[in-house]
Structure formats: structure tokens, C-alpha cells
C-alpha positions as CSV (number, residue, x, y, z in Angstrom):
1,X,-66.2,116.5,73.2
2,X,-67.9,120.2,72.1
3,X,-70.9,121.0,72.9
4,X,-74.0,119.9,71.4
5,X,-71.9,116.7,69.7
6,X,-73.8,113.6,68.8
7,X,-73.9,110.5,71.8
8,X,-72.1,108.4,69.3
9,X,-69.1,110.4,69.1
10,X,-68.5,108.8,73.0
11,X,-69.8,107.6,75.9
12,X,-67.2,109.3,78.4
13,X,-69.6,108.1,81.3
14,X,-71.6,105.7,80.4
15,X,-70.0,102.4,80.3
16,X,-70.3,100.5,77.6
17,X,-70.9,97.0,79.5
18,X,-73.7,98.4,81.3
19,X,-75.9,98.0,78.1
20,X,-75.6,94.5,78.1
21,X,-76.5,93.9,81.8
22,X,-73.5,92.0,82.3
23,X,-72.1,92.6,85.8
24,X,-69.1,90.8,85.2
25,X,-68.5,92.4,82.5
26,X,-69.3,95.9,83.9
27,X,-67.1,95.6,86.9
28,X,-64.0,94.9,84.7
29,X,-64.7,98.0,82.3
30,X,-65.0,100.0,85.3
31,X,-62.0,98.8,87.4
32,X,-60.4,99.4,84.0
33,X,-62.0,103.2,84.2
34,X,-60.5,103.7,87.6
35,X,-63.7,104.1,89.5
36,X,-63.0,103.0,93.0
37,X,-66.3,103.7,94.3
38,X,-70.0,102.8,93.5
39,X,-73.3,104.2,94.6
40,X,-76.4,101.9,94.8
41,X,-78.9,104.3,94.3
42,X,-82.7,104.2,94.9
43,X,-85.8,107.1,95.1
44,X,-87.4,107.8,98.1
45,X,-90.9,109.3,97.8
46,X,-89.6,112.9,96.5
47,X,-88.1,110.9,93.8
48,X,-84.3,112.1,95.2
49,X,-81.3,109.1,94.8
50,X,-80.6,107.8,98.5
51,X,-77.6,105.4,98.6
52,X,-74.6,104.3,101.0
53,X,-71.2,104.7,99.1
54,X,-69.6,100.8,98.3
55,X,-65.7,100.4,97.6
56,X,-65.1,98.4,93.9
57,X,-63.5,95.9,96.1
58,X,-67.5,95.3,97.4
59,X,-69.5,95.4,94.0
60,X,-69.8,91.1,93.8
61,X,-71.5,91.6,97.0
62,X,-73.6,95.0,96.6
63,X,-74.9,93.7,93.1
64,X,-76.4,90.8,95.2
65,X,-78.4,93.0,97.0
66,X,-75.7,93.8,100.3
67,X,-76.8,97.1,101.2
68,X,-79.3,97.5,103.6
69,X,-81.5,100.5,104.4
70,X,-83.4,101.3,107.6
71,X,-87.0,102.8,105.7
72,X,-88.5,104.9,108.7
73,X,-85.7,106.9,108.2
74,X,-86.9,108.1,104.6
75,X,-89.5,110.6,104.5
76,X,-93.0,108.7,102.7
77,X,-91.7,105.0,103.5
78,X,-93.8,103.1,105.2
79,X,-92.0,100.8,107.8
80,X,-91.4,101.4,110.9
81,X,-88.1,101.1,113.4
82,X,-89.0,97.7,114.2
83,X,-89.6,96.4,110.7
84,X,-87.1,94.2,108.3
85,X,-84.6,96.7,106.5
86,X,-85.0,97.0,102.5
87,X,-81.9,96.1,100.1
88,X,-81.2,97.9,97.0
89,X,-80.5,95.5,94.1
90,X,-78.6,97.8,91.5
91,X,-80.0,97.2,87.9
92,X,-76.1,96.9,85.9
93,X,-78.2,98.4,82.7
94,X,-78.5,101.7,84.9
95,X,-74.7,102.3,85.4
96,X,-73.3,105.7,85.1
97,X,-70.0,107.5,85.7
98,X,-70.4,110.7,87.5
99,X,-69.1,113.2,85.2
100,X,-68.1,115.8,88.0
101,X,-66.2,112.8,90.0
102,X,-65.3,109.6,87.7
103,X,-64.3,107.7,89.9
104,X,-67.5,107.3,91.5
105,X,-70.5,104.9,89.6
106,X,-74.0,105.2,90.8
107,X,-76.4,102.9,89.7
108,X,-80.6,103.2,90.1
109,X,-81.8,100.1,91.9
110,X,-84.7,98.6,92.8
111,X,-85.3,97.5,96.4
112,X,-86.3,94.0,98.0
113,X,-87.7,93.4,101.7
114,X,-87.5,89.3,102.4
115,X,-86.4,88.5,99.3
116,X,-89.3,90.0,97.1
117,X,-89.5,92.9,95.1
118,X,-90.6,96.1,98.1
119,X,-94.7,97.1,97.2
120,X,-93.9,100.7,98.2
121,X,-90.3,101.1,96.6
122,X,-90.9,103.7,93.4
123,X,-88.9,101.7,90.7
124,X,-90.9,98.8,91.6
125,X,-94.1,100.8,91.2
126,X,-93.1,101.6,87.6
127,X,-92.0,98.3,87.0
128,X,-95.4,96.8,87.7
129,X,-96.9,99.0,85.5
130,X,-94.9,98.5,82.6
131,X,-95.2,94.6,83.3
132,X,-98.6,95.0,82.4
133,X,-98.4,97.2,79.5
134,X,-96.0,94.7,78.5
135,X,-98.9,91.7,79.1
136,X,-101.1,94.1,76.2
137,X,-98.0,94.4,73.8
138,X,-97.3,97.8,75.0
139,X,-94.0,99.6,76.1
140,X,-93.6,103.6,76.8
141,X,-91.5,105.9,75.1
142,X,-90.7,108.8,77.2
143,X,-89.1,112.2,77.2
144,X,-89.2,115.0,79.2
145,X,-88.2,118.9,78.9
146,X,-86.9,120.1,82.6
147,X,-87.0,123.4,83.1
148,X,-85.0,124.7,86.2
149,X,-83.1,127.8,87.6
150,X,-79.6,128.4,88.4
151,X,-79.1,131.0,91.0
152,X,-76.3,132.6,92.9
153,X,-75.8,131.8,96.5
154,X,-78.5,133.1,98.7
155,X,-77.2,137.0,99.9
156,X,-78.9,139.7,101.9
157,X,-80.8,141.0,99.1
158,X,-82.3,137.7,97.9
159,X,-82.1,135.4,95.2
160,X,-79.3,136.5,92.2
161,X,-79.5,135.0,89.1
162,X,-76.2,134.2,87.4
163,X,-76.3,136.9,84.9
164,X,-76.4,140.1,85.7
165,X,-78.1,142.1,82.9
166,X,-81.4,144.0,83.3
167,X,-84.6,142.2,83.7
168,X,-86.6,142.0,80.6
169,X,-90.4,141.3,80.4
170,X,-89.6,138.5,77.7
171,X,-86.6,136.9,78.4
172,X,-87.5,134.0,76.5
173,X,-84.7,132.4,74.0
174,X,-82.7,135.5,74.8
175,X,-79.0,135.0,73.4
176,X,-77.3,136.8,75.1
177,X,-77.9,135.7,78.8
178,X,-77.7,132.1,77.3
179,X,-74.0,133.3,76.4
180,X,-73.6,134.5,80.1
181,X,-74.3,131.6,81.7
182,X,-72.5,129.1,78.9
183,X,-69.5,128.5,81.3
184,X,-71.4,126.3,82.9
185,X,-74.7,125.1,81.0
186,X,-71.9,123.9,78.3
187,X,-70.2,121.8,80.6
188,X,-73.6,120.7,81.7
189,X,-74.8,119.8,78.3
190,X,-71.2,118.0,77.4
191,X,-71.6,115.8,80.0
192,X,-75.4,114.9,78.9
193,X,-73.7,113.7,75.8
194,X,-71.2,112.3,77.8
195,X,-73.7,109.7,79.2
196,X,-75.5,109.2,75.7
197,X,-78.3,111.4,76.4
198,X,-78.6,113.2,73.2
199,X,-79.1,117.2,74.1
200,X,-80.6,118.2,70.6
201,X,-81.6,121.8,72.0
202,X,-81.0,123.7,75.2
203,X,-82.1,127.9,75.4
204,X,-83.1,130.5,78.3
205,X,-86.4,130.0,79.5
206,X,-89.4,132.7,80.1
207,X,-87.5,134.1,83.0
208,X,-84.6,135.2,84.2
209,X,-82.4,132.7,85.0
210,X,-84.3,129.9,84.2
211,X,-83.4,127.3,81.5
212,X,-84.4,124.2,79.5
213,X,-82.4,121.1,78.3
214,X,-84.7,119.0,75.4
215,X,-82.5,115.2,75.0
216,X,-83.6,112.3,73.8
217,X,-86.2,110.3,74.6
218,X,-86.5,106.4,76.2
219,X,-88.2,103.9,77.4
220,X,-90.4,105.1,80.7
221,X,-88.2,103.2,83.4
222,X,-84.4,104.6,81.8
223,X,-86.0,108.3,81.2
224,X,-87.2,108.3,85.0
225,X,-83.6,106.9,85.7
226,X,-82.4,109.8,84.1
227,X,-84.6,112.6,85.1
228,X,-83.4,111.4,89.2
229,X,-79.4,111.4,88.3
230,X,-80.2,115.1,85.9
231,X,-81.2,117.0,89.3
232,X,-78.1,115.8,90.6
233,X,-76.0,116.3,87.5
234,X,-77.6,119.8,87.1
235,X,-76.9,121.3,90.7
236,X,-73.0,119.5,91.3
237,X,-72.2,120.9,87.5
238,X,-73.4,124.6,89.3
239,X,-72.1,124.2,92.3
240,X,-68.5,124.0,90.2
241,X,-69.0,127.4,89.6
242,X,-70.5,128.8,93.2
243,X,-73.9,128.2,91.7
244,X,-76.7,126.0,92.4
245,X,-79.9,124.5,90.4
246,X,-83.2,124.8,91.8
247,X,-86.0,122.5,90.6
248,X,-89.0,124.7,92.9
249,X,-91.6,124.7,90.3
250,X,-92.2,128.9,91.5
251,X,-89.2,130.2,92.8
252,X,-90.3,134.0,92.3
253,X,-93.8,135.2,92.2
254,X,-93.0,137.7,89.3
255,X,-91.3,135.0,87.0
256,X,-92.4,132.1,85.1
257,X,-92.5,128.7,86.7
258,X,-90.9,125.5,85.9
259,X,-92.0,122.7,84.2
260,X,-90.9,119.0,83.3
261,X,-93.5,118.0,80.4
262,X,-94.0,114.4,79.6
263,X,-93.8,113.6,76.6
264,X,-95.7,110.2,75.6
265,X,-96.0,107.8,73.4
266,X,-96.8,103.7,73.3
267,X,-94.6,101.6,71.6
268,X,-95.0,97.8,69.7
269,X,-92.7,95.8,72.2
270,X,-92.2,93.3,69.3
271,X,-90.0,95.7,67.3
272,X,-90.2,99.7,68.9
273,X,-92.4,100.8,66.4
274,X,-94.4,103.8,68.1
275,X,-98.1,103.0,67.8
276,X,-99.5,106.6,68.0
277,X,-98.9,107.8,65.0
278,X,-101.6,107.8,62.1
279,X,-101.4,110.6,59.3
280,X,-104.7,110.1,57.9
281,X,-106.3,111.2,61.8
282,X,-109.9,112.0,61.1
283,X,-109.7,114.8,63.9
284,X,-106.4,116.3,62.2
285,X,-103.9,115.9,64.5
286,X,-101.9,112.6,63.2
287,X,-102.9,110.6,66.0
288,X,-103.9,107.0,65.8
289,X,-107.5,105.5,67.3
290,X,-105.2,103.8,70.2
291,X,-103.5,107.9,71.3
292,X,-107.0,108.8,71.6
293,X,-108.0,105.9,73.9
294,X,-104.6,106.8,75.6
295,X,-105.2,110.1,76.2
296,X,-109.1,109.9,77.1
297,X,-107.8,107.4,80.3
298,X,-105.1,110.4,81.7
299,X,-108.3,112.7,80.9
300,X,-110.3,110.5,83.1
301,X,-107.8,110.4,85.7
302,X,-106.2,113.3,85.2
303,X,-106.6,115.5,89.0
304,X,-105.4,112.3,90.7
305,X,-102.1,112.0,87.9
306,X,-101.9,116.3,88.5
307,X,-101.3,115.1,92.3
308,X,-98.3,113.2,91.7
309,X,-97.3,115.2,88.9
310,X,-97.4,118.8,90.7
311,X,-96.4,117.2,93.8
312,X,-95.8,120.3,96.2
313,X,-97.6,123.7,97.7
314,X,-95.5,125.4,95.5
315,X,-96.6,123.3,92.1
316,X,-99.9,125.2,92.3
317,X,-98.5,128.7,92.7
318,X,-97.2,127.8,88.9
319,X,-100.7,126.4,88.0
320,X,-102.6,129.4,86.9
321,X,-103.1,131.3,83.9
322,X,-102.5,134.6,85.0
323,X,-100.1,135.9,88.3
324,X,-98.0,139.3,89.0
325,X,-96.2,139.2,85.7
326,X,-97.9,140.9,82.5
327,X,-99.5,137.9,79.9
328,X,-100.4,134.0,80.8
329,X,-98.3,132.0,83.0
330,X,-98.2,129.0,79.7
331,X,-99.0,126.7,82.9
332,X,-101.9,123.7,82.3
333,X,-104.6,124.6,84.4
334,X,-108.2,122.9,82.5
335,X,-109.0,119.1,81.7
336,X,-109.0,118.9,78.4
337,X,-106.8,117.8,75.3
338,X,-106.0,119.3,71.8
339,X,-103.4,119.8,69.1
340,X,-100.6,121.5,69.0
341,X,-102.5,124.4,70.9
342,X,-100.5,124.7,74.6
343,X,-103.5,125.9,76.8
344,X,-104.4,122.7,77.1
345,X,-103.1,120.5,79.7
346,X,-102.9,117.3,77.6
347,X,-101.1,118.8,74.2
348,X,-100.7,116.7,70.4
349,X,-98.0,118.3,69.1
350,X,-97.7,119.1,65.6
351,X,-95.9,115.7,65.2
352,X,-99.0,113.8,66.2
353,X,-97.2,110.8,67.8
354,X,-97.1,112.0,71.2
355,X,-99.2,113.2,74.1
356,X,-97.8,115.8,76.7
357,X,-98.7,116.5,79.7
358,X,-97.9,119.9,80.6
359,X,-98.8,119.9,84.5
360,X,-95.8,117.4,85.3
361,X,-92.9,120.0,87.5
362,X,-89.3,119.3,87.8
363,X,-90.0,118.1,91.9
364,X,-92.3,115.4,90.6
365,X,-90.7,111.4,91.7
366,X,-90.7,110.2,88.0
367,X,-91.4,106.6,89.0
368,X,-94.5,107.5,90.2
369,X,-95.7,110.2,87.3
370,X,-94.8,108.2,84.6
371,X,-96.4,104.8,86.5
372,X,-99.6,106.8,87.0
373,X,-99.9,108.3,83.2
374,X,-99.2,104.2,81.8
375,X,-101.7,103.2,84.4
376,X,-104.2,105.5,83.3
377,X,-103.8,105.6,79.3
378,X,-103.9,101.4,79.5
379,X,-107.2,101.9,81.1
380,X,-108.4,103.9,78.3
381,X,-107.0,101.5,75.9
382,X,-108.8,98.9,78.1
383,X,-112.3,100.5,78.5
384,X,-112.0,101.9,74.3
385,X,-112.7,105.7,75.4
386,X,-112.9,107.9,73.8
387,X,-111.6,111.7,75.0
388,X,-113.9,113.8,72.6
389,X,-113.3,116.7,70.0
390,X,-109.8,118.3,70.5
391,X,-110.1,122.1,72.1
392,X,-108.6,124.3,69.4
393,X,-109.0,127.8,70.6
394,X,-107.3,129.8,73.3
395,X,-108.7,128.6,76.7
396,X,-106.9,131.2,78.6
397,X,-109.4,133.8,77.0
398,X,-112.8,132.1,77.8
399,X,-115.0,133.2,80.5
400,X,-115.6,130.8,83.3
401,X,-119.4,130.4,82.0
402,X,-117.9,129.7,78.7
403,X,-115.5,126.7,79.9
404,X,-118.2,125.8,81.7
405,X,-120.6,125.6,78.8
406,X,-118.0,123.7,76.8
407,X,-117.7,121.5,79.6
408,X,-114.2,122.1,80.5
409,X,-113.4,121.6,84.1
410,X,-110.3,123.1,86.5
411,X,-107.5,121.6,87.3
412,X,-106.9,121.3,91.2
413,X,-106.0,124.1,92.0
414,X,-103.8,123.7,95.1
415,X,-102.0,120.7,96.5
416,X,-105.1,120.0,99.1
417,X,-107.4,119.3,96.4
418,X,-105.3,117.4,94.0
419,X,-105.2,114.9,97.1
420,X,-108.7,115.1,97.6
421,X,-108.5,113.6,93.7
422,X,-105.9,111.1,94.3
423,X,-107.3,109.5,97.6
424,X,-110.6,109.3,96.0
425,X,-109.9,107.8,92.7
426,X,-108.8,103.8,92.9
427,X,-106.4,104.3,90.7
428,X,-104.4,105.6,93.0
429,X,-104.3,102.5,95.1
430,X,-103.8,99.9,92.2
431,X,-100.9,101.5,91.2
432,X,-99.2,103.0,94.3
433,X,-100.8,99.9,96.4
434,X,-102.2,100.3,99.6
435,X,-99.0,101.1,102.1
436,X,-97.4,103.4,99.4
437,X,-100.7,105.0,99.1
438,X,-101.3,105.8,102.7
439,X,-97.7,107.2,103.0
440,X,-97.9,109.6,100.3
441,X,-101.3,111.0,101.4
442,X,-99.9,111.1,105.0
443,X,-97.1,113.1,104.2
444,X,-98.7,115.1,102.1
445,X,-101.7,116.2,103.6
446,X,-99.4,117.0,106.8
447,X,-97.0,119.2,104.3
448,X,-100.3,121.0,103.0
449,X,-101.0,121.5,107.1
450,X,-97.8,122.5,107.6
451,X,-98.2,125.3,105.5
452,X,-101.4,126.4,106.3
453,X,-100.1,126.4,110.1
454,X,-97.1,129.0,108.7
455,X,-97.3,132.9,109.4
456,X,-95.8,134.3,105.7
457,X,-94.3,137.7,105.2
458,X,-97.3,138.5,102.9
459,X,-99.8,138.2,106.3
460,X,-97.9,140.5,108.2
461,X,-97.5,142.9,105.9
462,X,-101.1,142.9,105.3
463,X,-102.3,142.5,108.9
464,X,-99.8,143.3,111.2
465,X,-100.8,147.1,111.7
466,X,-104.1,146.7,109.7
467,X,-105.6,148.9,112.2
């Protein structure tokens, strides 16, 4: 299949039973495909698939929930040694063929402790979430833009980009280092299509090295399926070539930083039809009354979502306007909303049927973002707020009395205060519940010490002979 073809022209690796849920049915296409092994797959709290690997001979018993995992020995899971293990239970709609080994299937599953659905497992999260959007008529739509770099192996000068042309101050949708790395973003984007995805665009990023894939959209619990098994896809399609994909939001302090935007929108669960839309918008950006309530809720909630959204120490070295390079990072740093104008954090682009949010970076757990923006717009939706007039002008050039003034507000601006924001708003805890919300903050706040506690190369050469 060439690159850039249409999903319809095949599904190499995405089996075509696996729509219809049917186990039985999926287990004889697949023996029929050849794959002799299968991969139960579930996201621990960094939103990375965790699995043991199943024979074909086993997948009767592994679909009925066989294989069990020991959670104290995943990072954010709170059990302890002592405690009942968790089962995954794959979901057969999931199923995909790994297109850089097809004999392998790995499936995204949720997970059960007892024989009920596991309160901290990050699929379940979602799942909750969208129950109750569900209750109000409401599913999500969903699509996201990851940005990521691909870099040579590590050698003793540093990080190498794959192509080895000069750096240029404004790499951005440059052609020629797009050709230079097409050996391998081709076969990337072939086997996107390969699994139905749709890649409609793909280009070199802002800098060197970095890129974006733009596919279709779905519903919120297959596009989070998707955006786990991508940063897998992404880095084994690399590592074919002595590469590897990196999904650190900053990688280099003189380069632009990754993001993963959400793109949102609510759909009518009776028949699809997406309910944001409204061409006749009062406020001019073809957005309907129930958008706004939407997007006044993540407003509301918005440092708390940034937390689980820009999940690392890193995720706030890519959250400021301006750095070491020359002109604005592009990054979301104020809480606000407005059209198709991209210094704000929550964006209507020109279509006006969608929200994104522009803080989300490509080492955010999906689950867990896109359970938290749901959570949050249904509250708007819920309480009928409104988010005020859309910001218009260019943000980036205000003064701080200015934005203050207008009454625009920061972001967090490092990973210790957006956990300040998501321990102290109770959103957090209704959707994350009370164990999963203890773990996260528990890790977290100890990675945040753990960096603190770290002597960097910047300290020493500013300190170490100060005198």
C-alpha cells in the first residue's frame, strides 16, 4: 500500500473480526493470519502498554481474563505485595496486528481485581467517564496531533538527529529534511493506514528532527487506544533503521517542544452527529451554546486537567512563551479560550466544531487526559457556564499588567504547582477516585523531589568555581 493511501484500500493489521467484538470470530481470522502470539495489553500510570506475551493456543482462556498481574510492581498502582493480583480482560474491538512483527496481536484491556472492574486501572477511569456522558446523551470524538523526535543513537557528542543538513532557525514544513527521513516516516505512515488510522497529513516540525502525524479522529476510548500502541509503533518502526522516537515533551533547550493536542468535540450517541457545531455562532467562531458550556468546564478546571495533561518536569520546560531560541515557543501557557488564534490554551479552530487543548504532550496517559477534559466539559454542560468573550489578539505580546487587567491567569508553570491544582480541585478525585488519586500525587510529587534533590550540569557550571 503507498504512502498516504486511504484506510479503505486495506486493513493489513487490523483484523477485520475485531470490529464486531466477536472473539470467536477474531481468533479464527487470526489463526488464519498466522499470528501465534497475543499480547494482553493494559496502561500503567505513564500511560505505557504492560502485558505478558499469550500463545494462540491460550487466547479462550486469556480473553476470559487469565492473565494476572502483580500491581506493586507497576510504578503509580496502588496495591501492595500482599494484595489480590489484577487480570487484564482484553476488549476483542481493540485487536491489532503489529505491523513490524505479524505474528504478534496485542489488544488494550481493561483490568479486574475480584471480579469487578479495578477503580485505579486507566481504561476503567475513561470508561466511567464516558458512562456518564453516555447517561446525558453524550459521546466524545477525539483526535490528537503527536508531535515527537527521532534521533540517532546517543554518541559522545550528544543527541544526532537523523538528517544531517544544517540547522535552520525555521525548520518548520521543510521539504527537504522530510525527504531525508522518508525511509522511515513512510513506512511509519503505511502502517497507520495499515491499521485503518487514516494519516491525512504528516510534515517536519518546528525543529530539527522533530515531526507530526495528523490521522483520523475517534471516539475518546479507541483514540487513547491508539495514541498507547502509536508510541510503540513509532519507536520499533525507528529502531528498524538504528533510530529511536522520543516522546520528551523538551528534548533540547534550543528547539521547539512537543506537543499532542486534543482535539474535542461531543457527539449525539443516538446517531454520531457532532453537537458542537453551529454556523450562525453569535461570538463568530461556529460554535454551538453546548461547545461553550464545554469549554467554560475545562476553563474552570483547567490547571488540575494541565497536571495530567503535561504530566512531567520536563512538560513545563515546553510551557513558556519565550526560551533560548529566537520567537515564541507556540506552547499554551494562559487560561483562556478563543478562535482560531493559537496563544490561547483552549483553541476553536476555524472549523468551529472542535475545542483543542494545546497543553496536552506526547508523555501524557491518554486514559486519564481525555477522562479529565469529558469530566470537566460535562460539568460545564451541567452547571450551563458560560467561558466568556473569546481572546482574539496575540497574548504572547501583552504585558503581565495587561493579562492581568483582562483577567487572564498563568498556567502552572512547573509540574509542582500543577499538583498543587490537581490535589486541590475535587475533580480530581471523582474522576481518578481516591486510591488512583493518591498514587498519582505520590509519585509525582516524589518525581518533582527527585529533581529538585539532582545537581544539573547548568549548577556546576554556574557555581562550581563562582569564586
Amino acid at each position: 500500500m503507498p504512502v498516504g493511501s486511504s484506510a479503505d484500500e486495506g486493513l493489513a493489521y487490523r483484523p477485520a473480526a475485531a470490529d464486531a467484538g466477536d472473539p470467536a470470530a477474531l481468533k479464527a481470522e487470526l489463526m488464519e493470519r498466522g499470528v501465534r502470539f497475543l499480547l494482553p495489553s493494559y496502561a500503567d500510570m505513564h500511560g505505557a502498554s504492560k502485558a505478558k506475551m499469550v500463545p494462540m493456543s491460550h487466547f479462550d482462556r486469556m480473553m476470559g481474563g487469565s492473565e494476572l498481574f502483580t500491581g506493586a510492581a507497576l510504578d503509580g498502582v496502588p496495591q501492595e505485595v500482599n494484595e489480590e493480583e489484577i487480570a487484564a480482560y482484553p476488549d476483542p474491538r481493540s485487536c491489532m496486528i503489529l505491523p513490524w512483527q505479524t505474528d504478534i496481536a496485542w489488544f488494550a484491556s481493561n483490568l479486574q481485581c475480584r471480579g469487578a472492574p479495578f477503580e485505579a486501572c486507566s481504561r476503567n477511569i475513561l470508561e466511567r467517564v464516558r458512562s456518564r456522558a453516555a447517561d446525558m446523551g453524550y459521546g466524545m470524538y477525539l483526535g490528537t496531533e503527536i508531535e515527537f523526535f527521532v534521533f540517532r543513537e546517543p554518541e559522545d557528542d550528544g543527541l544526532a538527529t537523523v538528517s544531517g543538513k544544517p540547522h535552520l532557525s525555521k525548520p518548520a514544513y521543510d521539504v527537504s529534511r522530510l525527504l531525508d527521513n522518508f525511509h522511515w516516516i513512510g513506512e511509519l505512515v503505511d502502517a497507520m493506514n495499515g491499521l485503518g488510522w487514516d494519516v491525512y497529513s504528516f510534515d517536519h516540525e518546528d525543529a530539527i528532527g522533530q515531526f507530526e502525524i495528523d490521522f483520523d479522529y475517534a471516539d475518546a476510548l479507541t483514540m487513547a487506544d491508539r495514541f498507547v500502541f502509536f508510541r510503540r509503533l513509532a519507536d520499533e518502526m525507528a529502531r528498524r533503521h538504528g533510530y529511536f522516537a522520543s516522546f520528551m515533551p523538551k528534548p533540547m533547550m534550543n528547539y521547539s517542544g512537543s506537543g499532542s493536542h486534543y482535539n474535542m468535540s461531543l457527539y449525539d450517541i443516538s446517531d454520531g452527529r457532532n453537537l458542537f457545531g453551529n454556523a450562525d455562532d453569535p461570538r463568530g467562531n461556529g460554535m454551538s451554546e453546548l461547545g461553550y458550556r464545554f469549554i467554560a468546564g475545562l476553563l474552570r478546571h483547567l490547571p488540575a486537567i494541565v497536571a495530567v495533561a503535561a504530566p512531567s518536569v520536563n512538560s513545563y520546560k515546553r510551557l513558556i512563551v519565550q526560551g533560548s531560541m529566537s520567537g515564541y515557543t507556540w506552547a499554551p501557557v494562559f487560561r483562556c479560550y478563543g478562535g482560531n488564534n493559537r496563544t490561547n490554551s483552549l483553541r476553536i479552530p476555524l472549523a468551529g466544531d472542535r475545542v483543542e487543548l494545546r497543553a496536552t504532550d506526547p508523555m501524557c496517559n491518554p486514559y486519564l487526559g481525555a477522562a479529565m477534559v469529558l469530566a470537566a466539559g460535562l460539568e460545564g454542560i451541567e452547571r450551563e457556564l458560560d467561558p466568556g468573550e473569546p481572546r482574539m489578539g496575540n497574548l504572547y505580546a501583552k504585558s503581565p499588567g495587561e493579562l492581568a487587567a483582562e483577567g487572564i491567569e498563568m498556567l502552572p508553570r512547573s509540574l509542582t504547582e500543577a499538583l498543587d491544582a490537581f490535589e486541590a480541585d475535587p475533580l480530581s478525585e471523582a474522576v481518578f477516585g481516591p486510591d488512583m488519586r493518591k498514587a498519582w500525587l505520590d509519585y509525582k510529587r516524589q518525581e518533582w523531589l527527585d529533581y529538585m534533590n539532582h545537581v544539573s550540569d547548568w549548577e556546576t557550571d554556574r557555581y562550581l568555581r563562582f569564586y
